[in-house]
N, C-alpha and C positions, 0 to 999 in steps of 0.2 A: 790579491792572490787568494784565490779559492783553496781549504786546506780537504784536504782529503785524509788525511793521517790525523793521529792524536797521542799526547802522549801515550796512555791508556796501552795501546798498543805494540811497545814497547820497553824493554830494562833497559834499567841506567846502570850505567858502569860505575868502575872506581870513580870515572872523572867527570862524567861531564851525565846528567840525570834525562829521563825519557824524554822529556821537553825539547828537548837539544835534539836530540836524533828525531821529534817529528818535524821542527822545524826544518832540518834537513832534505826530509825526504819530502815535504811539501815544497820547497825551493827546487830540489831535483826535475819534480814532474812540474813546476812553473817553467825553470829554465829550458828543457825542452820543451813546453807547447809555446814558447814566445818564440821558439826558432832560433835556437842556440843565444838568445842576446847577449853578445857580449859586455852592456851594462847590466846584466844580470850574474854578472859571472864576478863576483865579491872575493878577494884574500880567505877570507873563512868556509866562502863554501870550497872554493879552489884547493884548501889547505884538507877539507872532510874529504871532499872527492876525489884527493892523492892518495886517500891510506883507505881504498875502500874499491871494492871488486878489482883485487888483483890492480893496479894502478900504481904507479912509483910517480915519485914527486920532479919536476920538471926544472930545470934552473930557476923558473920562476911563472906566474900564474900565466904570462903571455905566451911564453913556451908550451906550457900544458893547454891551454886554448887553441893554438896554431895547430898543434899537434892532434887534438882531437875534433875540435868545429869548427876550422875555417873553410870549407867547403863541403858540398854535401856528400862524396864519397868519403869524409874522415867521419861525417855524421853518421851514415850508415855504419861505418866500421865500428864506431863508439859503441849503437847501440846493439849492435852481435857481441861484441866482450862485454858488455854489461849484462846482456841476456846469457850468456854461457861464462861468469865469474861470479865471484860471492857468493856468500850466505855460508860462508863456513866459520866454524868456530864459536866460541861461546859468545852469548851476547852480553854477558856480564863484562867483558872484556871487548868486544870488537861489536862493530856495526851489522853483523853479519842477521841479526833482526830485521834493520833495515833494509839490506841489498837484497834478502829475501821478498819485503813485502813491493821494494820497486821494483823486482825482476815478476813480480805477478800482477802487476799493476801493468807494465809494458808488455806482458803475454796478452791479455785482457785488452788492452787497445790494441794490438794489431788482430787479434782475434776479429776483434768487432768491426775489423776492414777501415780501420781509421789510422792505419799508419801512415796512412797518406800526409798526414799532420805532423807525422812524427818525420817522414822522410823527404 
């Protein structure tokens, strides 16, 4: 997995330190460029990517996956409320660091006419 992010670029919260949210957001932008893999799609990231761009938690990580990537119109819908939620609030407390720098990460690819990859 190619990391793109660091923690460097990133606050740690009460709970969990910058390392943890880059890992994140380099998983984020793996799991979409492998095309939603659903063996990529882990308890923990499931569990970060419930409480994060506007997103509530699903009975359970199969529900939240069915729900947003089993086909390619949930795909596209995902990434429109990912691109038009988050980045609010402190980052001392909330990922809103993060959703910041993957909603400029995914402007930036479709910009560059490569959403083709992403869609």
């Amino acid at each position: 997995m190619k990391k793109i992010f660091d923690a460097s670029q990133f606050v740690a919260t009460q709970w969990e330190g910058p390392e943890q949210k880059a890992k994140f957001a380099n998983h984020f932008v793996h799991f979409i460029e492998s095309g939603y893999n659903a063996n990529l799609f882990h308890k923990w990231f499931y569990t970060r990517l419930s409480n994060t761009f506007g997103h509530i938690a699903h009975y359970n990580v199969f529900g939240f996956y069915d729900t947003w990537f089993s086909d390619r119109e949930k795909q596209k819908h995902f990434l429109r409320h990912t691109l038009n939620s988050g980045g609010y609030g402190d980052p001392a407390y909330t990922y809103s660091d993060v959703e910041k720098v993957l909603k400029a990460y995914l402007k930036n690819y479709t910009e560059k006419g490569e959403s083709y990859k992403l869609l």
